[in-house]
N, C-alpha and C positions, 0 to 999 in steps of 0.2 A: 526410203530407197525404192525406185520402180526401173525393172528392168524392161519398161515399157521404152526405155532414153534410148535404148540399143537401136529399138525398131525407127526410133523416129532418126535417127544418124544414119543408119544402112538403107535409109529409103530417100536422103538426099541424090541430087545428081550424082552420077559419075564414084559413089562411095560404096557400094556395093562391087560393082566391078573392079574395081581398083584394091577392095579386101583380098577378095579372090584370085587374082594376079599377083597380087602381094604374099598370099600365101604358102602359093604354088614357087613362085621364084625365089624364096627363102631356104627352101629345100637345100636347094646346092650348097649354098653356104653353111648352114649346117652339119652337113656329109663332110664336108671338107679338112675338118682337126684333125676326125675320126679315121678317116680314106688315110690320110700324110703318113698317118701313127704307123697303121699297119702295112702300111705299103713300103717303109721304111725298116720296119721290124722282120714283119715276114717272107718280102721280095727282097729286099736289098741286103739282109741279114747283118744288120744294123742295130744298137742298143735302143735303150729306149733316152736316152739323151740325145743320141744323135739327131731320131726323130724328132726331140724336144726344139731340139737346132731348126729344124725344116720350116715345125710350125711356126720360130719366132720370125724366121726368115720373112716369112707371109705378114710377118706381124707389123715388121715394119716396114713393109711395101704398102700396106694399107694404110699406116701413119704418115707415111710422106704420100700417098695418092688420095686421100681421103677429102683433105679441104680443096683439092687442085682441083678433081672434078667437081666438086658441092659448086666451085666458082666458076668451069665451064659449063656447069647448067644453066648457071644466073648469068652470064654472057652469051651463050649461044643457041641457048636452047635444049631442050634434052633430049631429040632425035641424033642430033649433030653433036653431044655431049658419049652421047653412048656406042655412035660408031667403032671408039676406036678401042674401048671393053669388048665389045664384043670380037673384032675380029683378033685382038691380042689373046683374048679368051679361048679364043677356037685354035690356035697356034700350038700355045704353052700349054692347054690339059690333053691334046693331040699328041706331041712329044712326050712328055710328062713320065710315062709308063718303062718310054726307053730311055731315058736317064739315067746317068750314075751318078753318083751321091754330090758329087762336088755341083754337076748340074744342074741336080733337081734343088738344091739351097740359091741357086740364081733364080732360079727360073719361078720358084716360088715366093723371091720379092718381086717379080712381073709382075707376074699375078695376083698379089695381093696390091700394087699400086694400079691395074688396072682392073681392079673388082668391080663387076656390075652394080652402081652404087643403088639395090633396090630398097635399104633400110631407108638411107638419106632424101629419095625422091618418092618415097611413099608418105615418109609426114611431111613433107615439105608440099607435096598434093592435098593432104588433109588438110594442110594449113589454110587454102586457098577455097578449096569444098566445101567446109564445115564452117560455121557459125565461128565467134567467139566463146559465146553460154554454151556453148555443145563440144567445145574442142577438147575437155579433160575428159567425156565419156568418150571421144572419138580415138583418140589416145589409147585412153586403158586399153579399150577392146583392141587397138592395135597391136598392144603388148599382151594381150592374150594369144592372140592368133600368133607369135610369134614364139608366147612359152609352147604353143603346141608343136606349130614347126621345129620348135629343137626335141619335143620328145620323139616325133617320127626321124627328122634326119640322120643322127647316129646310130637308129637301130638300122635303118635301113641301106648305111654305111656297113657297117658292124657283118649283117647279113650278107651282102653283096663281096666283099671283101673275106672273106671267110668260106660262105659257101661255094664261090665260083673263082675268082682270085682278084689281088687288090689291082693287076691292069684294066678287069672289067668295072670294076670298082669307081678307078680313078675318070676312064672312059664315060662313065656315067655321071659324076661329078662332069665334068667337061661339056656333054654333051647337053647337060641340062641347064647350066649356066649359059650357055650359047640360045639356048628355049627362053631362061628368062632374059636374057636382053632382048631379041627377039619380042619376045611379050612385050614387054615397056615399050619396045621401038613402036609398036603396032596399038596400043593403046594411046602415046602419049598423056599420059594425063596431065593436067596442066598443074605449074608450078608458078604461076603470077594470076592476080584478079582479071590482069588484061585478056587471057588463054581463057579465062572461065569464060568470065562474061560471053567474048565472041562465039563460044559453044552455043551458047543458050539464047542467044538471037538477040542481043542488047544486056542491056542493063539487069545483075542476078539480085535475086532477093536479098543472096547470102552478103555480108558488107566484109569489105578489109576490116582485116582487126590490127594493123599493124602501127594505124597512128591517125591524131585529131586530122581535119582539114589542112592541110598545107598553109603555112606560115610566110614569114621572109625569116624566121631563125631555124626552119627545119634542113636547110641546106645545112649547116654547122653541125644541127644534131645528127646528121646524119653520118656528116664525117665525123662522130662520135661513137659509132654506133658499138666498138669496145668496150664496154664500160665494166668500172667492177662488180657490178652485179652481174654481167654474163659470164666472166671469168669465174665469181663464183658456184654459178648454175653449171659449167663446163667441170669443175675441180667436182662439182656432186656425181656427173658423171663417171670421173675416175674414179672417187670412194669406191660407187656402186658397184664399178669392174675389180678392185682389189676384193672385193666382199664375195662376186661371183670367184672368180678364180682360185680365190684363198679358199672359199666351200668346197668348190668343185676337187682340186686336190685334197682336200681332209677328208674328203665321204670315200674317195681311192684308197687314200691311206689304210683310214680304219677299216674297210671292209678287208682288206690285203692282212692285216693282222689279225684280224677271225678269221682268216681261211675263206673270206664268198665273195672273191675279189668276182666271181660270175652273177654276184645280185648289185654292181655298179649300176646296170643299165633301167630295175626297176626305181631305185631309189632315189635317182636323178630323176627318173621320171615322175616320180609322186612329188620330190621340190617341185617339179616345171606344175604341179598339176594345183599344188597347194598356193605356186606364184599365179596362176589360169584363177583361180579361185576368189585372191585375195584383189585380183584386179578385176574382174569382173562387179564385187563390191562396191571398191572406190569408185571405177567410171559411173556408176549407177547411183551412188548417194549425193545429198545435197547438200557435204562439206565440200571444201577441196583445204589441201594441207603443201605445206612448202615441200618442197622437192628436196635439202636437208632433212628438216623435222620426217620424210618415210624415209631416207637412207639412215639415220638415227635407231627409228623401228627396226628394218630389217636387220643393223647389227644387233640391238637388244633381242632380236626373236634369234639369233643364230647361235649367240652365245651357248644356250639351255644344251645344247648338241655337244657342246662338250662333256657333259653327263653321261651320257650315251653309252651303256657299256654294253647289248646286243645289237644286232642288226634290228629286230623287231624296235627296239627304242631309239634307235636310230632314224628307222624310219616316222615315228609320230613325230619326233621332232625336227626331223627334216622339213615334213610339209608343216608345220608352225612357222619354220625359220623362210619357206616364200612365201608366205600371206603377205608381208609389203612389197615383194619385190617388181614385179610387172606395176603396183600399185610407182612407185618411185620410178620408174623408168618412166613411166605415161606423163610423171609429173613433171619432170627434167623436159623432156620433148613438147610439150606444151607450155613450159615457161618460156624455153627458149625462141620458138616462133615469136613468143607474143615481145619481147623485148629488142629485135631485131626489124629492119625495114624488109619489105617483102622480096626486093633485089639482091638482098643478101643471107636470103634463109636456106642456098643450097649451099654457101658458103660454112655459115655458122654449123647447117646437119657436119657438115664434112668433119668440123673441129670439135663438132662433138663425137663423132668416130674414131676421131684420133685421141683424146681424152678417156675413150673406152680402151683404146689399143696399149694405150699407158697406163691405166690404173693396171690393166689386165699382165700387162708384161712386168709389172712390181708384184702385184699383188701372189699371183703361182708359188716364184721363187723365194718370195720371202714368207711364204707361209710352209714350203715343202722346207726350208732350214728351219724356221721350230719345230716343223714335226721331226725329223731328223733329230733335234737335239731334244725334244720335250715330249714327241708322242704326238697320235694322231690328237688324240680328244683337244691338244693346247692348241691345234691347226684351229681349230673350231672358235675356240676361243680368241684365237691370236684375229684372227678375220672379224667376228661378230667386234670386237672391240676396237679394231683400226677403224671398223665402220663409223663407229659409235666418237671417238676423238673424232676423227675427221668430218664426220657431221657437225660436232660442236663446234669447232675451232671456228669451220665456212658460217656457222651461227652468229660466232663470237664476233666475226669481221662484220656481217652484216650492223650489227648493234652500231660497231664503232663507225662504220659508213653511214649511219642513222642519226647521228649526233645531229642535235641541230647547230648550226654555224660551220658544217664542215660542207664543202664542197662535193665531196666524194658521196655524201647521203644523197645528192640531188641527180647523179648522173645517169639514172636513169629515165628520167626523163626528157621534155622534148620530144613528143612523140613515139617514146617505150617505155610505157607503163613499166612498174618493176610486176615481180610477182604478189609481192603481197597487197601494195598498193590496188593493182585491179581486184582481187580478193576481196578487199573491204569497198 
């Protein structure tokens, strides 16, 4: 393992700046669960369902606008893709503050079906940037930068909404979200090899990774490009969000039954720190592992957490239970580019947004009803172990899609490598 891979990825073109931009415009999104909760709670004097109401509202504004824009990128380009995020953005978190409830549950599937899409046209950049041999380090470190972005955004929600009130709060979500598209508008970083290249004055070192030389049977593959292996690269996505969600709810729970529902915000923070950790690892070593087999891992490391009977053992095996997590996310976003044609990778990001937005909206609720009926500590368990089926199951189709004489083992190819095939 040499964390020497980092320096050689952050010193290609255009990938250093485009980290940094990435960073920065992840904030808002972050702030944003956190801001709804309390702004809902402690301005509108509202339960905390109701607010639960708010965030799903957003939840599925994001599932239906999520693939819509990923495909106005890949058709129009992503200056002319993000125009109309940003100015719906600037609208809805400008009102937002004077809302009343019925309102602010509209206005908040707006704004979640026009989200500045900065997760989906950041790897969809890297896809383009970055080598092939380098896109699983370029990855991970993206899901590092991303586990940090969520340890500063909800504290800095949490603060701002508390110490001064949740309108300046929400104002600040707003205003910042309007800075990140802004940002993207003003960097454009490019999402096709045709945008690179013309950057860099011709022809770039870096090659499309997305398929052989052009055929007379890649037209057909291409109108292929569905295939069961990306649905089940998409379905690892949702595991992975039923796994967050379901933790994120049992680490509230149990702290709320010891009494330090006020130590939520370090103990999420040491998962984000233990998930920073475990993916900085992976991108750097000279395995790489399927995108099941770490969603697998992370259930099995989350389980032990249902043990947990202080805070303090809570917390050691908190950060156990993220050592695969950013590691599984970097690996899902780098299967996915590579089995997809390059005109349809802002597309696929989108669905795999939405596949986040669905595990996540399963995963909360059906883990706050075991703890409800079982306790927090079965939250823990109930999570790590839907992980753990659901990994195997997406294993078990694989196998069967592998068969030789079946049709379905072959479909990814044509010009999209599967994952494990380029692997070996």
């Amino acid at each position: 393992m040499s964390l020497g891979s980092y320096g050689s990825v952050l010193r290609l073109p255009g990938v250093l700046p485009l980290t940094l931009i990435a960073f920065v415009a992840r904030i808002p999104h972050a702030m944003t669960g956190v801001t709804l909760t309390l702004h809902v709670v402690l301005s509108l004097h509202r339960s905390y369902a109701e607010a639960g109401l708010v965030a799903a509202a957003m939840t599925v504004g994001m599932a239906i606008g999520a693939p819509w824009r990923g495909r106005r990128v890949d058709r129009i380009g992503l200056r002319r893709a993000l125009i109309p995020s940003v100015l719906v953005s600037s609208v809805i978190w400008v009102i937002a503050p004077r809302l009343g409830y019925g309102w602010l549950i509209v206005a908040a599937v707006v704004a979640g079906a026009f989200l500045v899409p900065v997760f989906s046209v950041v790897r969809q950049s890297l896809s383009v940037l970055v080598p092939a041999e380098q896109q699983r380090t370029a990855f991970a470190f993206d899901s590092v930068c991303t586990e940090l972005t969520f340890m500063v955004g909800p504290v800095l929600a949490a603060f701002l909404a508390t110490s001064l009130s949740t309108t300046v709060a929400l104002t600040v979500v707003g205003a910042s979200t309007v800075v990140a598209g802004v940002a993207l508008f003003w960097a454009d970083p490019p999402t096709t090899s045709v945008q690179r290249d013309a950057r860099h004055g011709g022809t770039s070192t870096v090659l499309p990774v997305t398929a052989p030389a052009p055929t007379v049977e890649q037209p057909v593959a291409d109108r292929r490009w569905l295939s069961p292996g990306l649905l089940i690269v998409l379905a690892a996505a949702s595991s992975v969000a039923v796994l967050l969600n379901g933790t994120d709810v049992s680490i509230v729970a149990a702290l709320e039954d010891w009494g330090r529902p006020g130590s939520v915000g370090w103990v999420v923070a040491l998962w984000c720190l233990g998930s920073a950790v475990g993916g900085l690892v992976y991108g750097a070593a000279p395995w790489e592992l399927h995108p099941l087999t770490l969603v697998a891992l992370f259930g099995l490391f989350t389980v032990p957490a249902a043990l947990a009977q202080t805070p303090t053992q809570l917390a050691v095996a908190i950060v156990i239970a993220g050592l695969p997590c950013a590691a599984a996310l970097s690996s899902i976003n780098a299967s996915l580019v590579r089995m997809v044609p390059e005109h349809r990778r802002g597309e696929v990001m989108g669905w795999s947004g939405t596949a986040n937005t669905l595990g996540g909206a399963v995963g909360a609720p059906v883990t706050g009803a075991v703890i409800d009926a079982l306790g927090a500590q079965a939250g823990f368990g109930f999570a790590g172990g839907a992980g753990v089926v659901l990994a195997g199951t997406g294993l078990a189709a694989m196998a069967v899609l592998r068969r030789p004489g079946r049709r379905g083992g072959r479909s990814d190819r044509g010009g999209r490598t599967s994952v494990s095939s380029r692997r070996r």
